[in-house]
C-alpha positions in Angstrom: 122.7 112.5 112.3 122.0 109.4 113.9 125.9 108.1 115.1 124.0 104.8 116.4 125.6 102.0 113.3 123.0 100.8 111.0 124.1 97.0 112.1 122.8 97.6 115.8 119.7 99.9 114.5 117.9 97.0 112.1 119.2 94.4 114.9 116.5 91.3 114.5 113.6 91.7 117.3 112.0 88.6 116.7 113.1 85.0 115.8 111.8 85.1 112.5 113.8 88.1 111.3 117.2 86.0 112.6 119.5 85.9 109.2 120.6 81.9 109.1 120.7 79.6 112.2 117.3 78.1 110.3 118.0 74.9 112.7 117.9 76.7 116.1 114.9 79.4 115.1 113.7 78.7 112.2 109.6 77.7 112.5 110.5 74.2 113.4 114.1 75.1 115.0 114.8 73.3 118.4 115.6 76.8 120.0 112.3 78.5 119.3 110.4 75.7 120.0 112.0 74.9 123.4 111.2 79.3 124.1 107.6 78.5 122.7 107.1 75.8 125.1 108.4 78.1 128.5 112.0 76.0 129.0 114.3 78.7 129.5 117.4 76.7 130.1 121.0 77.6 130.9 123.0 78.2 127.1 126.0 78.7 125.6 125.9 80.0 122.0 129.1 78.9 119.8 130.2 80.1 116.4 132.1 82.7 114.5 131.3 86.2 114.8 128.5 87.9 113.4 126.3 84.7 113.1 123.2 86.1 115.3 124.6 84.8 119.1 123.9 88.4 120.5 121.0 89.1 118.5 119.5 85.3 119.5 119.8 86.4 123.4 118.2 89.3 123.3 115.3 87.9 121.0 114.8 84.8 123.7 115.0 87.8 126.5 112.3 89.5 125.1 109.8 86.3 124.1 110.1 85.0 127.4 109.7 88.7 129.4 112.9 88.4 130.8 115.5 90.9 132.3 118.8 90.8 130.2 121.4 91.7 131.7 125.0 92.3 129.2 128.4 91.2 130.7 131.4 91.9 127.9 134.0 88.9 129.3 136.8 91.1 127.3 136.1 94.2 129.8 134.3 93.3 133.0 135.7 91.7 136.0 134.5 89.5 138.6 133.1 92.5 140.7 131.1 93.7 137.3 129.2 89.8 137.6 128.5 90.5 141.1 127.2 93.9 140.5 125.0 92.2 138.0 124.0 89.4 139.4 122.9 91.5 143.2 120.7 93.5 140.9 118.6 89.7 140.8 117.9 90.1 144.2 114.8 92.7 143.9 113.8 91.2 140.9 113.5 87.5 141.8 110.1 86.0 141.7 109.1 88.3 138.9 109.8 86.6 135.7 113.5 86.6 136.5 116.8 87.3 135.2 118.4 86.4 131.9 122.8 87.2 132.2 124.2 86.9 128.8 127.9 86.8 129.0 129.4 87.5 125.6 133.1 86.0 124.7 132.9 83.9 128.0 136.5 82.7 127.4 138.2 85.6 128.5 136.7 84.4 132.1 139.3 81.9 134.3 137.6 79.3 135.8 137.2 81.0 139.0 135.6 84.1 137.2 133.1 81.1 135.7 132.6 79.6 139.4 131.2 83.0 140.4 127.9 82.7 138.7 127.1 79.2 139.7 125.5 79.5 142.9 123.1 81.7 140.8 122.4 79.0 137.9 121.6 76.4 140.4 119.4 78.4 142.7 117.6 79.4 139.6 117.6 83.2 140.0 119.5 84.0 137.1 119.4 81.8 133.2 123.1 82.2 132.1 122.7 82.8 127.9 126.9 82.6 127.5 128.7 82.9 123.8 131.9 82.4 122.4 133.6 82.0 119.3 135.9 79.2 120.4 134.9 75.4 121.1 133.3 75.7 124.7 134.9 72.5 125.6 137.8 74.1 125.9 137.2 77.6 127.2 133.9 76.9 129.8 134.5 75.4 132.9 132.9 71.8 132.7 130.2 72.7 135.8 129.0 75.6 133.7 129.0 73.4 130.8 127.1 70.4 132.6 124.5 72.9 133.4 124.3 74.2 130.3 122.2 73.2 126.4 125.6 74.1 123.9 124.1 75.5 120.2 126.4 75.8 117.5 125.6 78.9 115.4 126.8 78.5 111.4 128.3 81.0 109.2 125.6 82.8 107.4 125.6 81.5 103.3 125.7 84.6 100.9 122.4 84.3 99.9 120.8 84.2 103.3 122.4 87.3 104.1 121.5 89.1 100.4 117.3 90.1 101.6 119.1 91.7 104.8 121.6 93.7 103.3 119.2 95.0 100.6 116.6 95.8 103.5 119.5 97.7 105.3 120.1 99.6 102.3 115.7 100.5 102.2 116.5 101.5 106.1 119.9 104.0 104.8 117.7 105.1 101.7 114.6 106.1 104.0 116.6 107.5 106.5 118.3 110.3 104.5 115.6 110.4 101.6 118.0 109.3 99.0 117.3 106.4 95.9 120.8 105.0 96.3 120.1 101.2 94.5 122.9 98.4 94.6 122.2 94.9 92.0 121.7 91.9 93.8 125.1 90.6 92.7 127.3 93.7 94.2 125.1 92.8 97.3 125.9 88.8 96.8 129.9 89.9 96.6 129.4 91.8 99.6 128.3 88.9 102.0 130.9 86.5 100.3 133.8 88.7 100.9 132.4 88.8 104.7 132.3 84.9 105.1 129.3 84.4 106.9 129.9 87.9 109.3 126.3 89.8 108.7 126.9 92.7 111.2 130.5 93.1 108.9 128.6 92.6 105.7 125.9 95.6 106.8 129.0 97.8 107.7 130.1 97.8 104.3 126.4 98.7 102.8 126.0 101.5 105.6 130.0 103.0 104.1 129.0 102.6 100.5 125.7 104.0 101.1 128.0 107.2 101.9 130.3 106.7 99.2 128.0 106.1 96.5 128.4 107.9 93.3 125.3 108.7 91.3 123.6 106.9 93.6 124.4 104.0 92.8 127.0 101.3 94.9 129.3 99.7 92.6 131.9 97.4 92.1 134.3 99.6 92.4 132.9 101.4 95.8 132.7 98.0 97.3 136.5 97.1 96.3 137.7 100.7 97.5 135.7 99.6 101.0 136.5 95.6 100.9 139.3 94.2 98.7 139.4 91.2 97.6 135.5 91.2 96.1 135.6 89.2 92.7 133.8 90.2 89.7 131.0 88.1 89.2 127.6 87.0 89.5 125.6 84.4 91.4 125.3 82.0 88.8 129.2 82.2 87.9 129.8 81.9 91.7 127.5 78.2 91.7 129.4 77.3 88.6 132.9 77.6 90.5 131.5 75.6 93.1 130.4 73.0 90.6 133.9 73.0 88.5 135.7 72.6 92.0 133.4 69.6 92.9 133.8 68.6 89.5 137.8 68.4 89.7 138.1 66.9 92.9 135.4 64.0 91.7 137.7 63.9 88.2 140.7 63.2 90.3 142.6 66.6 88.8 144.5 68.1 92.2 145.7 71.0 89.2 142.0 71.7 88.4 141.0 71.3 92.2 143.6 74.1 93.4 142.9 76.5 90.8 138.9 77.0 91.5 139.7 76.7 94.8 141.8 79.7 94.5 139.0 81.4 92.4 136.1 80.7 94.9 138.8 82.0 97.9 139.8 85.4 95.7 136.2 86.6 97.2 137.1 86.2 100.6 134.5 83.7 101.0 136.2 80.6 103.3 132.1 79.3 104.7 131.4 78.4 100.4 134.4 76.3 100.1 134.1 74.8 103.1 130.7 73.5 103.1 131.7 72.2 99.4 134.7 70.4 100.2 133.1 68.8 103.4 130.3 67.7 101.1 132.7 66.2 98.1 134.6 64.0 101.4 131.3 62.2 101.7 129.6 62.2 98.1 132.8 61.8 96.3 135.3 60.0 98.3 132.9 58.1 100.5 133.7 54.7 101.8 136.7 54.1 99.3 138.6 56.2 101.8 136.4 56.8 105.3 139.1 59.3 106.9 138.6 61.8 104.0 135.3 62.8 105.8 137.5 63.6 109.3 141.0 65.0 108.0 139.1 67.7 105.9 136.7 68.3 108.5 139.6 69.1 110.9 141.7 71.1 107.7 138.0 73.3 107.2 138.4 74.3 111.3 141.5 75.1 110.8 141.0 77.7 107.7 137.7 78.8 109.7 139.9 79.7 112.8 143.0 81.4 110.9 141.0 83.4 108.8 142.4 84.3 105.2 145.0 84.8 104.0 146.2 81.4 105.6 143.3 79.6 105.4 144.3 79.3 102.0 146.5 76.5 103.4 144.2 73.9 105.3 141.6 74.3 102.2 144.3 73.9 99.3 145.4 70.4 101.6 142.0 69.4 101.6 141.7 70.0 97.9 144.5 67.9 97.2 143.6 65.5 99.7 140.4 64.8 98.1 141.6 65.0 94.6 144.0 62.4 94.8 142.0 59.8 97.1 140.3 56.9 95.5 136.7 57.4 95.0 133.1 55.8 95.9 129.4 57.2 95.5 128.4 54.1 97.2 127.0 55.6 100.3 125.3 58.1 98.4 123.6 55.8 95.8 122.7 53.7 98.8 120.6 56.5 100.8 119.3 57.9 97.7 117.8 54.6 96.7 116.3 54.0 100.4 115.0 57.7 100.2 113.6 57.3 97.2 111.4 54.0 98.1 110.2 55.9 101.4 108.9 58.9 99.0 107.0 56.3 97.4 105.8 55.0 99.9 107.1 52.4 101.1 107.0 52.5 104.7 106.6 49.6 106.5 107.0 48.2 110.2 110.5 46.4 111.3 109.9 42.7 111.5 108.4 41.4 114.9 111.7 40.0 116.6 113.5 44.0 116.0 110.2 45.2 117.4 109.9 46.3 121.6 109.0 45.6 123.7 109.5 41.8 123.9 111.7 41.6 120.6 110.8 38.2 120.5 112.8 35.9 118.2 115.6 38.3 118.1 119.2 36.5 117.9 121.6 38.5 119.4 124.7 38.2 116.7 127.6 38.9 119.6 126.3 35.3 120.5 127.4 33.9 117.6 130.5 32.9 115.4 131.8 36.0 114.1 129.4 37.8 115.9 127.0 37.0 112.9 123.8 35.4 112.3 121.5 35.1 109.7 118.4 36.9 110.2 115.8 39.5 108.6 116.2 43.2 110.2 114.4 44.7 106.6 110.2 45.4 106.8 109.0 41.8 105.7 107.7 43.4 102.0 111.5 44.6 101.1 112.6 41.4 102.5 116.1 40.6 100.2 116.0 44.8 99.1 119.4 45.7 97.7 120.6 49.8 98.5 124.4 49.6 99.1 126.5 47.8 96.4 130.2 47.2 97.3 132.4 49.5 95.5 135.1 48.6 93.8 138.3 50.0 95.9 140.3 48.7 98.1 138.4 49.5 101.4 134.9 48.5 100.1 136.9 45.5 98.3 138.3 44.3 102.1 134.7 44.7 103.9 133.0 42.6 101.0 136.0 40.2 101.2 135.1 40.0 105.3 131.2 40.5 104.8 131.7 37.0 103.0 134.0 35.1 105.2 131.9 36.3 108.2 128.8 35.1 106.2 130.5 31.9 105.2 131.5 30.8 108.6 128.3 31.2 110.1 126.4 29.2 107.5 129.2 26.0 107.8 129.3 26.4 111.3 125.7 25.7 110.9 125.8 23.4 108.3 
C-alpha cells in the first residue's frame, strides 16, 4: 500500500494544473509570465495554508531547470541554511540554485541575514513563504530584495474538478467505482475554507470509509463536522439573501445567513461577499465601510472559526446599519459600458505628454480649481457619477459647488 498521502501524490507539476491563484499563473498571470520570460527573481509567497505556495515553488523550480532546495523554518537551524546553501558552491554556473524556505517567520532576523550574501551574489534565488503578513515577519533587506505575491484562498468551486480528479486517482489506484455527487464534493472544499491539500485529505479518508461505494453526507460529517446540507445553488442563494439583508438595511436578516453561510465552515465565501457589499452597497455614503470590514475579514481569516464568527457578525452589522450608496458602482458601470461600445477616444491635447500643452495646473488656482476639459473631446459634458443623496455625498456636492462657485466669481 502506497503510505505516500494522496495530497502530495497528485501535487500540480505544471502551472496550469495550479488550483486558484489564476492572477499569479493563470495563462496571462504575472508569475508565469515573468518564468516564461527567464526572470527568476527573489520571492516570497503569502497566504493561508494550502493555497498552492509550495506547490508554486516547485513548479517555477522545474520550468526554469533549477535546483530546489527545501528549508522547513519550523525545524532547521541556521547550520541547516548553511549546509544548504555550501551545496551552491559545485553547482554555481550551472543553471543555479533555487532555496525555498517554507514558514520563513520562525527565522530571527539574524537567521534571515544568513542567506543574504547568497541573494546578492546571485548564486542562490530565495523562493520564501509564510502565512503571516511578511512585513512583519521578513527582515526588510530580504524583503527589499524580494517580488511579495499574495496567494488567495481557493473558492469551492475551483477546488471541486481537483477533488473529483483525486477521487479518479484513489478509484484507479485500488480498482474500486467509489463515486461522490458534485455537491458532497462542493461541501467538502467549503467546510475546508480555501485549504486544498486539507480538502483532498478528506476525499482520500472517505474514499476508505465509503459504504457501498459511495461517499455521502454522512461519511463526510463523521470525517469533517460542521458540513451543511445543501447544494450549490442553495449555497449562491445564501450568499444572495445575505447581500440582500445587508443592502435592505436588516442587521436581524444579515446575522442570520451569515450564520447559515458560516455553519459550513466556509469563512473565504463570506468574506469575499461582505468585502464586496462595503463597496457596491455602502459605497461613498460611508467610505470607511470598505476599510473597517476589510480589517474585521483579516481578523476572522487569522482566528479561524469558531471565533471568526465574531469579526464577520461585526462586519454584518456594520454594514447593515450604514447608510447606503450604489453611486460608485452605477458610475463605473456606465463608463464600462460606453468603452464596450466603443467609445474609446484620446484624452484632450493639454492631458496629453509629452508637452501637455494648455494644461492649467488647478493647485495654482483658488480652491485649487479650474475650469477645464480632462473627458475625450466627443464625451465632452458626459455624466457617470450622480451625487447620492446621504450625508457624505450630500457634503462633497455641497463643496464640489462652492469650490466651483468661487473659481468662476473669482474670474468673473
Amino acid at each position: 500500500m502506497n503510505n505516500i498521502p494522496l495530497a502530495e501524490r497528485i501535487r500540480p507539476k505544471t502551472f496550469d494544473d495550479i488550483v486558484g491563484q489564476e492572477r499569479l499563473f493563470g495563462k496571462n498571470g504575472i508569475v508565469r509570465r515573468m518564468i516564461a520570460s527567464g526572470r527568476i527573481g527573489n520571492m516570497i509567497f503569502f497566504g493561508p495554508p494550502g493555497t498552492g505556495k509550495t506547490t508554486a515553488a516547485n513548479v517555477i523550480a522545474a520550468e526554469s531547470g533549477m535546483t530546489m532546495k527545501y528549508i522547513n523554518a519550523t525545524s532547521s537551524s541556521t547550520q541547516d541554511v548553511r549546509d544548504a546553501i555550501s551545496a551552491t558552491d559545485s553547482l554555481f554556473g550551472a543553471n543555479g540554485i533555487l532555496l525555498y524556505i517554507d514558514e520563513i517567520q520562525y527565522f530571527n532576523r539574524r537567521q534571515q541575514q544568513t542567506i543574504l550574501q547568497y541573494i546578492e551574489d546571485g548564486r542562490v534565488t530565495l523562493i520564501a513563504s509564510t502565512t503571516e503578513n511578511p512585513h512583519m515577519y521578513v527582515y526588510n533587506a530580504v524583503l527589499s530584495r524580494s517580488a511579495l505575491f499574495e496567494f488567495s484562498p481557493v473558492t469551492p468551486r475551483e477546488c471541486v474538478p481537483r477533488l473529483s480528479y483525486a477521487l479518479s486517482v484513489m478509484n484507479e489506484d485500488h480498482g474500486k467505482n467509489v463515486t461522490c455527487s458534485d455537491d458532497v464534493l462542493f461541501g467538502i472544499a467549503s467546510a475546508c475554507t480555501g485549504d486544498v491539500r486539507r480538502a483532498i485529505t478528506v476525499v482520500e479518508n472517505a474514499f476508505y470509509a465509503a459504504e457501498d461505494g459511495v461517499i455521502n453526507e454522512e461519511c463526510v460529517k463523521m470525517l469533517l463536522p460542521g458540513i451543511s446540507n445543501f447544494n450549490d445553488d442553495t449555497y449562491y442563494d445564501l450568499l444572495s439573501a445575505l447581500q440582500k439583508s445587508i443592502r435592505g438595511s436588516d442587521p436581524d436578516a444579515a446575522v442570520y445567513y451569515l450564520a447559515r453561510i458560516l455553519s459550513t465552515g466556509d469563512i473565504i465565501s463570506a468574506v469575499r461577499r461582505l468585502s464586496v457589499i462595503a463597496a457596491e452597497d455602502i459605497g461613498l455614503a460611508y467610505p470607511m465601510a470598505a476599510s473597517i470590514t476589510y480589517s474585521l475579514c483579516q481578523s476572522a481569516l487569522t482566528l479561524g472559526l469558531p471565533e471568526a464568527r465574531i469579526p464577520l457578525a461585526e462586519a454584518a452589522i456594520l454594514l447593515a446599519t450604514s447608510p447606503k450608496s450604489n453611486s460608485a458602482e452605477a458610475a463605473i458601470d456606465s463608463a464600462m459600458q460606453d468603452i464596450e461600445n466603443g467609445h474609446v477616444y484620446p484624452p484632450p491635447k493639454p492631458l496629453q505628454s509629452p508637452l501637455f500643452e494648455g494644461y492649467k495646473y488647478p493647485h495654482d488656482y483658488p480652491n485649487h480649481y479650474v475650469d477645464q476639459q480632462y473627458l475625450p473631446d466627443r464625451l465632452k459634458g458626459k455624466r457617470y457619477y450622480t451625487f447620492g443623496d446621504n450625508k457624505h455625498e450630500s457634503a462633497a456636492l455641497a463643496y464640489r459647488e462652492i469650490q466651483r462657485g468661487e473659481s468662476k466669481k473669482e474670474k468673473e
